[in-house]
C-alpha positions as CSV (number, residue, x, y, z in Angstrom):
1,X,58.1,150.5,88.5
2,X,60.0,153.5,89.1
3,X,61.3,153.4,85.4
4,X,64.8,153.1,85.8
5,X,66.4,150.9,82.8
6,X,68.7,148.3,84.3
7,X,71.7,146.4,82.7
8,X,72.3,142.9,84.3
9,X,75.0,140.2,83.7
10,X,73.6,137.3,84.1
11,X,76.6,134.5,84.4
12,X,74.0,131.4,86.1
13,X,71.2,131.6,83.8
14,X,68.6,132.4,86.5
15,X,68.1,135.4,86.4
16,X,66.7,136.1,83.0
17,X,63.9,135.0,84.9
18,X,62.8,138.1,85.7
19,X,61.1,138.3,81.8
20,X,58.6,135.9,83.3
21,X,56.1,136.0,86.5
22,X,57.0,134.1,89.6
23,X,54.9,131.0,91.2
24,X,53.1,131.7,94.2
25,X,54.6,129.7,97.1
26,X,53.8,129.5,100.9
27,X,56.8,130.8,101.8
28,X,55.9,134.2,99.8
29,X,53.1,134.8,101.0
30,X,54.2,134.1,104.9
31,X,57.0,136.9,103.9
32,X,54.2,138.6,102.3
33,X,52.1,138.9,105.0
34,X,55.4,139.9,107.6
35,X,56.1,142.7,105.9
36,X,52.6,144.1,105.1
37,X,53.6,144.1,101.0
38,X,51.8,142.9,98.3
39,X,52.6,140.0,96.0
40,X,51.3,140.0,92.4
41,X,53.3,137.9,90.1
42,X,54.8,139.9,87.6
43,X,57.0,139.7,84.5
44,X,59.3,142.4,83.1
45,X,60.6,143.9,80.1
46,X,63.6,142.2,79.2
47,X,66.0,142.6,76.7
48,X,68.3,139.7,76.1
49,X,72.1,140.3,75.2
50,X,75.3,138.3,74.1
51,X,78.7,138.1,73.6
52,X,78.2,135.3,71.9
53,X,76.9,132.8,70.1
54,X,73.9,132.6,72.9
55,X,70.8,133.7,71.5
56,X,70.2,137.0,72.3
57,X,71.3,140.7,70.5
58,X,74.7,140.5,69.7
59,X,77.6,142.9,71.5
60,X,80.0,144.1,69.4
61,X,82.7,147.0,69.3
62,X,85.5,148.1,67.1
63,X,88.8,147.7,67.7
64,X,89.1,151.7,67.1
65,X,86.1,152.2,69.7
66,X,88.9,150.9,72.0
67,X,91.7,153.5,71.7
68,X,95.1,152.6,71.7
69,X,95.1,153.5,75.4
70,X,92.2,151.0,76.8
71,X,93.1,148.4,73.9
72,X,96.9,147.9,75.6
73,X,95.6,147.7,79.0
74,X,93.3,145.5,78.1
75,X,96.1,143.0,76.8
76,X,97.9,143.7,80.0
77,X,101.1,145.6,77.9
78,X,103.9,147.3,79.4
79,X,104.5,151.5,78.5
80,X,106.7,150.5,75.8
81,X,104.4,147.6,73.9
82,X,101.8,150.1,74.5
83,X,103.6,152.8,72.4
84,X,104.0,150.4,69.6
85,X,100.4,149.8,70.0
86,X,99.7,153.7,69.9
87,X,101.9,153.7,66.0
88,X,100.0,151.1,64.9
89,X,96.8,153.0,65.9
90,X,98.4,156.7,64.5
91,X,99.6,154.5,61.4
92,X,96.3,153.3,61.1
93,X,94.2,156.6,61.0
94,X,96.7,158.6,59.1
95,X,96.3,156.1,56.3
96,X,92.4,155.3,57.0
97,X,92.9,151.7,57.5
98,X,89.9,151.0,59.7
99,X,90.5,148.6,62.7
100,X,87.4,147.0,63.2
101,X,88.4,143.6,64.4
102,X,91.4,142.0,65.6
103,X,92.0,140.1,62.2
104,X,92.9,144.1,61.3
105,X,94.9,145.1,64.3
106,X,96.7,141.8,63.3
107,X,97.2,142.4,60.1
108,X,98.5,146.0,60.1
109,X,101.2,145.0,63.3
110,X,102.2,142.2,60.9
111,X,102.3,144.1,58.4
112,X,104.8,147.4,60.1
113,X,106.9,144.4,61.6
114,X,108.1,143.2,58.1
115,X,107.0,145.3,54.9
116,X,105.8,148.6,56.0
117,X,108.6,148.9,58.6
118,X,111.1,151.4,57.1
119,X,108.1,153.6,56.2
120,X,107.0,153.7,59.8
121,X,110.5,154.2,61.5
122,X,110.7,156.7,59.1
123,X,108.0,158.5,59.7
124,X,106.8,157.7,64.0
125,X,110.6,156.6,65.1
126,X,111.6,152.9,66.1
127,X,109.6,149.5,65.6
128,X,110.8,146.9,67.3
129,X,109.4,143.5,65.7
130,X,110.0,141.6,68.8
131,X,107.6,143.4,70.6
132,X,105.0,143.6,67.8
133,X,105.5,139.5,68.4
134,X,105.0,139.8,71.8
135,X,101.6,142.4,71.3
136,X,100.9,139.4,68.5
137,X,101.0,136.8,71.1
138,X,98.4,138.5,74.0
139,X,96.1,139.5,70.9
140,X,96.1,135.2,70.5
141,X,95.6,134.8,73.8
142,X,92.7,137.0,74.1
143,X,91.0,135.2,70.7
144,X,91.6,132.1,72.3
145,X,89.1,133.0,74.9
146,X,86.4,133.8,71.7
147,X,87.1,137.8,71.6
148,X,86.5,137.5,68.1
149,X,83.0,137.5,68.0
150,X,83.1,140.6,70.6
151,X,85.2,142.8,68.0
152,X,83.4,144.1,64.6
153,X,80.7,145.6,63.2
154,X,77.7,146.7,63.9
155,X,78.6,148.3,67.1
156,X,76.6,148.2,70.2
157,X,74.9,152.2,71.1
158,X,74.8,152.9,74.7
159,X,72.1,154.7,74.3
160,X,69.9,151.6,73.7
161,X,70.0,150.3,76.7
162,X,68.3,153.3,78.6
163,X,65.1,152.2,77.4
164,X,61.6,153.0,78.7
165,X,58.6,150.5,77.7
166,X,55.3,151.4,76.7
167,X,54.0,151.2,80.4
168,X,56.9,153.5,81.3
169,X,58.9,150.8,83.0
170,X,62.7,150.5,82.6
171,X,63.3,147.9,80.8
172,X,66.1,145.3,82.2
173,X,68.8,144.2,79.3
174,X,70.1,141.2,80.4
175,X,73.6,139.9,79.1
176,X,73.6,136.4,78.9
177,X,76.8,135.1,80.1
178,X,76.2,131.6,80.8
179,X,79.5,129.9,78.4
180,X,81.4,132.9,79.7
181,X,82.8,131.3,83.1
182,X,86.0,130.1,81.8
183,X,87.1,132.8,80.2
184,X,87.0,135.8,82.4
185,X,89.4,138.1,80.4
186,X,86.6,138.7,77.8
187,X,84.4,139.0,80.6
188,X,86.7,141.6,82.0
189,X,87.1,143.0,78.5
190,X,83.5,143.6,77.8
191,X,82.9,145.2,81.3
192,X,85.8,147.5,80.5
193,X,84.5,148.7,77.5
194,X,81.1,148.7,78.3
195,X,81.6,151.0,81.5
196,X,84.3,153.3,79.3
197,X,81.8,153.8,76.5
198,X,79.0,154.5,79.0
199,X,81.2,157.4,80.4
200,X,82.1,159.1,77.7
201,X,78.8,158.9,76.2
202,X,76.6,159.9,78.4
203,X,76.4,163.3,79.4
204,X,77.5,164.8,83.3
205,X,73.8,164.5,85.2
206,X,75.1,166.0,88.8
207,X,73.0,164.3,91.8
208,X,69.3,163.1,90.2
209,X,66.5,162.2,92.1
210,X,67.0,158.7,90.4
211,X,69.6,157.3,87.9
212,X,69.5,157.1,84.1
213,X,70.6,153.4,84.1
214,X,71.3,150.9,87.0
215,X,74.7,148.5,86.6
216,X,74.4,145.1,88.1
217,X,77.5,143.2,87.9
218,X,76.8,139.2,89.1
219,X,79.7,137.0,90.0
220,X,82.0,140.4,89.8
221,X,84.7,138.2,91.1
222,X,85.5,137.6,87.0
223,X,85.8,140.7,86.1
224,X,88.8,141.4,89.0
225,X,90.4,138.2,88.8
226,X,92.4,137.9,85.7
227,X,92.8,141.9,85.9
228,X,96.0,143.4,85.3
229,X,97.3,146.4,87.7
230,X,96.9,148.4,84.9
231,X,93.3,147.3,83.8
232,X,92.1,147.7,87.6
233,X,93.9,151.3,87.8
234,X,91.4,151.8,84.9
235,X,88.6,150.2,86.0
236,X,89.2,152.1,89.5
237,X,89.5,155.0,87.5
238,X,85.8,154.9,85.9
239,X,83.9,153.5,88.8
240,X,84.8,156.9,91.0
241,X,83.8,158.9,87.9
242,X,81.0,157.0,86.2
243,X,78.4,158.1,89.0
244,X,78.7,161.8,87.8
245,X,76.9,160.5,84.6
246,X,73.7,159.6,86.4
247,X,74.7,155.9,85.8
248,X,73.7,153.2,89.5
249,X,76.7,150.6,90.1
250,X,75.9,147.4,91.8
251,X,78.5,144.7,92.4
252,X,77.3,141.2,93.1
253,X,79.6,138.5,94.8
254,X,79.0,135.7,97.5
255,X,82.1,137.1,99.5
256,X,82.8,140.9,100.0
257,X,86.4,139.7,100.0
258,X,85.6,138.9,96.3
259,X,86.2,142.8,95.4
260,X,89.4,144.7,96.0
261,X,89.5,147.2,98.8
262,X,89.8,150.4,96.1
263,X,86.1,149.0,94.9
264,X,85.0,148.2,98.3
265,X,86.0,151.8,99.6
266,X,84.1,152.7,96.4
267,X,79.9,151.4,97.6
268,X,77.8,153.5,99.3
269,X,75.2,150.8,99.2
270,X,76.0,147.6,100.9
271,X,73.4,144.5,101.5
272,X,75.0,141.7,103.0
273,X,73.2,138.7,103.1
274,X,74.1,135.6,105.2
275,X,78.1,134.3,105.6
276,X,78.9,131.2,106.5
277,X,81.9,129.7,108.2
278,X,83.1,126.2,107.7
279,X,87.1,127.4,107.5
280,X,89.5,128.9,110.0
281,X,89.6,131.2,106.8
282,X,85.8,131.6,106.6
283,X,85.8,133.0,109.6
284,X,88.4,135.4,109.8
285,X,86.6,136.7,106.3
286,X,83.8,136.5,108.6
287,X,85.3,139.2,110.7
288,X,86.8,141.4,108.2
289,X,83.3,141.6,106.5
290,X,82.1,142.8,109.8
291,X,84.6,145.6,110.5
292,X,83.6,147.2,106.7
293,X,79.9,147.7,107.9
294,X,79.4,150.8,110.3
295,X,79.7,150.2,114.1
296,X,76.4,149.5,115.9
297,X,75.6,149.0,119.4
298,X,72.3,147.1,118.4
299,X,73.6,144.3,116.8
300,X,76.7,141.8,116.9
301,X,77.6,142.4,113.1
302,X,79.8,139.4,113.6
303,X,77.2,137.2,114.8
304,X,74.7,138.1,112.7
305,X,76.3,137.9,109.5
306,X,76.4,133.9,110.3
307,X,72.8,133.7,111.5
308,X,70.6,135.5,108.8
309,X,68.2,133.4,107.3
310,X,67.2,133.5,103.9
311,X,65.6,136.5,102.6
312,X,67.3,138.1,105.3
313,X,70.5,141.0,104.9
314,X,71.7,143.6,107.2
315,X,71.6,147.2,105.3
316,X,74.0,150.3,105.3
317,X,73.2,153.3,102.4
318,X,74.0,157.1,102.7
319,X,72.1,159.2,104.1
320,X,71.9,163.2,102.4
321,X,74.7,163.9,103.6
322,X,76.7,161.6,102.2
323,X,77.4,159.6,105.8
324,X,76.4,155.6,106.2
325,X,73.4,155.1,107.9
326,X,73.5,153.2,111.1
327,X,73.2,149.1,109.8
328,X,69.9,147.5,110.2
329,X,68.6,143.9,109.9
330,X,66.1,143.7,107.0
331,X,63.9,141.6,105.7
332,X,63.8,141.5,102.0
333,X,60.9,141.2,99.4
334,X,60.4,138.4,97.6
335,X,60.9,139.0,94.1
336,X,57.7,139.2,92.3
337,X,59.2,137.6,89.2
338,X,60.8,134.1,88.4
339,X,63.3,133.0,90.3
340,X,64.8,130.4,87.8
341,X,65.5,130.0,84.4
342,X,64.3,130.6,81.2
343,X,63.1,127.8,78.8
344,X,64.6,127.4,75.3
345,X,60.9,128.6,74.0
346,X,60.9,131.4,76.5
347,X,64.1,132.7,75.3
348,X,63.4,132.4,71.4
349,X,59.9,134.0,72.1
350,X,62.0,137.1,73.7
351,X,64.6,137.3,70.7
352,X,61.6,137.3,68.5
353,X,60.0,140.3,69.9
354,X,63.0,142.0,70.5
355,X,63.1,145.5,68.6
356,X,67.3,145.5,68.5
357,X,67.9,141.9,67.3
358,X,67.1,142.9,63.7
359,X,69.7,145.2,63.6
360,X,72.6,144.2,65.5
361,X,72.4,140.2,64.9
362,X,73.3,140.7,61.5
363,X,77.4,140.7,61.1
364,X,78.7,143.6,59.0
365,X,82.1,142.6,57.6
366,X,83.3,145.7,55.2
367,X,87.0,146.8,53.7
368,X,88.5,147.3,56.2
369,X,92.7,147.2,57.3
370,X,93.0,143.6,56.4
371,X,91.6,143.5,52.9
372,X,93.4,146.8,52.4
373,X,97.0,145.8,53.3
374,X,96.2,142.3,51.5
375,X,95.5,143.7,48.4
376,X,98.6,146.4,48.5
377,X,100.7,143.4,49.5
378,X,99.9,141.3,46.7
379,X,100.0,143.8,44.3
380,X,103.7,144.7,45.4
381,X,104.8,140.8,45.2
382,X,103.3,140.7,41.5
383,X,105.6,143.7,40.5
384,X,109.1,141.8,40.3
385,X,107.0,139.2,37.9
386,X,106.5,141.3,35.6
387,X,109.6,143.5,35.7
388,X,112.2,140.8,36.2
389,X,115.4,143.1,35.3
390,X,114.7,146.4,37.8
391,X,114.1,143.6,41.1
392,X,117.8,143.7,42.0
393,X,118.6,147.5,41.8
394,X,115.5,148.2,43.9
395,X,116.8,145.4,47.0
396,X,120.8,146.9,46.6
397,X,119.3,150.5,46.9
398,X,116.9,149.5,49.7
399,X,120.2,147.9,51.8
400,X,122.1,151.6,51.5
401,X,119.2,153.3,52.2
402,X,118.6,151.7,55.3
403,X,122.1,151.9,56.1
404,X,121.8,155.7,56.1
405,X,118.5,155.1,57.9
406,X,119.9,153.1,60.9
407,X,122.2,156.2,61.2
408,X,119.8,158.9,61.3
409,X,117.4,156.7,63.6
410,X,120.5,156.4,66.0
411,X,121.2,160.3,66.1
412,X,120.5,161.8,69.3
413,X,117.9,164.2,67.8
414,X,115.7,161.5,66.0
415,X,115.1,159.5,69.3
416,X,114.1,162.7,71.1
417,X,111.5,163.6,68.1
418,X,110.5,159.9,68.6
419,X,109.3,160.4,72.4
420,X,107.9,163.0,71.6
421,X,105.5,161.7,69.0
422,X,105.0,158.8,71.4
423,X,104.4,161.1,74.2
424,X,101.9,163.3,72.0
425,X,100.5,159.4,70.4
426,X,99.7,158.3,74.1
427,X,98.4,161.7,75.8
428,X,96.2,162.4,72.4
429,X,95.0,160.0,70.0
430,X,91.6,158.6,70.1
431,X,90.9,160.5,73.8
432,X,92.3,159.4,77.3
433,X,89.7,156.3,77.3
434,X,90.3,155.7,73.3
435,X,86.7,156.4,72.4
436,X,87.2,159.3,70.3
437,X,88.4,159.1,66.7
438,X,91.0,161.8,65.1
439,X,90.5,162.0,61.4
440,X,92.8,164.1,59.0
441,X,93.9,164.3,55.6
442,X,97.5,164.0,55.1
443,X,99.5,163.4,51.6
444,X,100.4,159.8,50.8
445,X,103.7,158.6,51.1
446,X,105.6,155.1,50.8
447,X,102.7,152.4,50.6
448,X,99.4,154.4,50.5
């Protein structure tokens, strides 16, 4: 009503709902009548969303989009396999290979691991090939939990999701995530990258009346879970910042012990609805969700936490000021949409009318690293064929000149220049979130 567009992971299924009206019930109007509100069944502009094969516009973004920076945090590597990921990244842009999915970023670490590695060393200092196996081996991982289909072409712009409809009401783009449950690192991924690109594209707003674009986050358990300490540093990072941007954050989770404290600490907002204890455990959650809530002599936050009925949440926000408002006992609106699925129909209907599905449902797969290095591979291994007698002088010159390269990649003053580049690598390329590209002309040496 307001016009605020929303984006909402939906992880159950129910609540796309809110595309279609709700069915008048009893029970709604008693709550109805309580409160002194209006009901009016109402459906809302809905966008559906996917990572994917769900119907719905597809999500996708580049390997590049990444950055070398949020790309090795995502895999959960260490400051040295992430330097090896910042080479392959440098190596990558200084010989405009474009890494647009992980086939790419596959191919080119193979590739500097085995053929192109004295041209690197040369060039950006050490490769060790035992880590590029290791960085190999969490890029498997992560396809084994269908990142594929999340990295490629054409890209998903932020900007379409702040979306106004004809009636001027936000409209609500809705990520189905319904085959996503068991495999919460691209859930984690996505969020990541979703929340990164969000930042850096949308311009500083300062304190608005009301935000650009409201964040719901359901079952945010899964994005935390399988969470490295470096991922959450960076997820910490860009939840403290992200409200500068005008951007709304909401968190949803059947537990508040769900979220980390450093999130927690994090919520102006807070609606808690019902806890209940069945567990020695249970309850002592029971009390620790208590003691985050501001002290109150009206109620027994305790108590009451274990008594609300449905429909029912105690409140806290912040007041102008910036200080939590004394908690209150609330009784919530019924939603005035569904409060259940969607049909099959319903959602085909939806991706028919939808105004992005034309243009990001269609898969763009262009030259890119992999059919580059494939090519430039093949054409070297066709070269002894047809010039039989120069293919042993070549390999007897290639042993002494790596001989004389082990020495000079040994010396003192070639491992300093070596930090130095990875220091520069890591601090510069592709911006501190890796959403920036550097693009310069250089001249062509060794391979390309």
């Amino acid at each position: 009503a307001l016009g605020v567009p929303s984006l909402l992971m939906d992880v159950k299924g129910d609540l796309s709902g809110i595309a279609m009206p709700g069915t008048p019930h009893p029970k709604i109007d008693e709550r109805s009548q309580a409160i002194g509100v209006d009901w009016k069944p109402t459906g809302y502009p809905v966008e559906l969303l996917s990572l994917s094969d769900e119907k719905g516009v597809r999500l996708r973004a580049t390997v590049s989009e990444f950055g070398p920076v949020l790309f090795s945090r995502m895999l959960g590597l260490n400051d040295t396999q992430g330097g090896v990921v910042a080479m392959v990244f440098k190596y990558s842009d200084d010989r405009q290979l474009p890494l647009l999915d992980l086939k790419d970023f596959k191919k080119v670490l193979q590739f500097l691991g085995n053929e192109g590695k004295a041209e690197i060393e040369a060039e950006y200092g050490r490769f060790s090939s035992a880590t590029a196996a290791t960085i190999l081996r969490k890029v498997v991982e992560l396809e084994q939990q269908g990142a594929e289909a999340f990295f490629g072409e054409l890209s998903f712009d932020v900007a379409d999701l702040c979306r106004i409809d004809e009636n001027g009401r936000g409209v609500v783009s809705v990520v189905r995530l319904t085959d996503i449950q068991d495999r919460p690192k691209l859930f984690s991924t996505f969020m990541l990258q979703m929340l990164a690109e969000i930042y850096a594209a949308f311009p500083e707003a300062g304190d608005l009346a009301q935000p650009k674009l409201c964040i719901f986050v359901d079952e945010a358990h899964l994005v935390f879970q399988e969470a490295s300490p470096a991922l959450m540093q960076q997820l910490d990072a860009i939840i403290k910042l992200i409200r500068s941007k005008g951007v709304g954050l909401f968190f949803i989770t059947q537990n508040p012990a769900d979220l980390p404290e450093s999130v927690l600490s994090q919520l102006g907002l807070k609606v808690q609805h019902a806890l209940r204890a069945f567990t020695a455990r249970d309850r002592k959650a029971i009390k620790l969700a208590a003691e985050n809530y501001p002290i109150t002599r009206w109620y027994e936050t305790e108590t009451l936490l274990t008594a609300l009925g449905i429909g029912e949440a105690l409140v806290s926000v912040l007041n102008e000021k910036g200080i939590p408002t004394p908690l209150v006992h609330t009784l919530m609106r019924a939603p005035e949409s569904r409060m259940d699925i969607l049909t099959p129909v319903e959602i085909e209907q939806l991706v028919a009318r939808s105004a992005l599905a034309a243009e990001y449902n269609q898969s763009i797969d262009r030259e890119s690293a992999y059919e580059i290095l494939t090519e430039k591979i093949q054409a070297v291994q066709q070269r002894p064929e047809a010039e039989p007698q120069e293919a042993v002088r070549p390999r007897a010159r290639g042993k002494a000149e790596a001989g004389m390269l082990d020495r000079v990649l040994n010396s003192t003053t070639t491992r300093q220049i070596g930090r130095t580049v990875a220091r520069e690598l890591t601090r510069g390329l592709l911006g501190a979130l890796g959403l920036s590209r550097v693009s310069r002309r250089r001249r062509k040496t060794g391979w390309f």
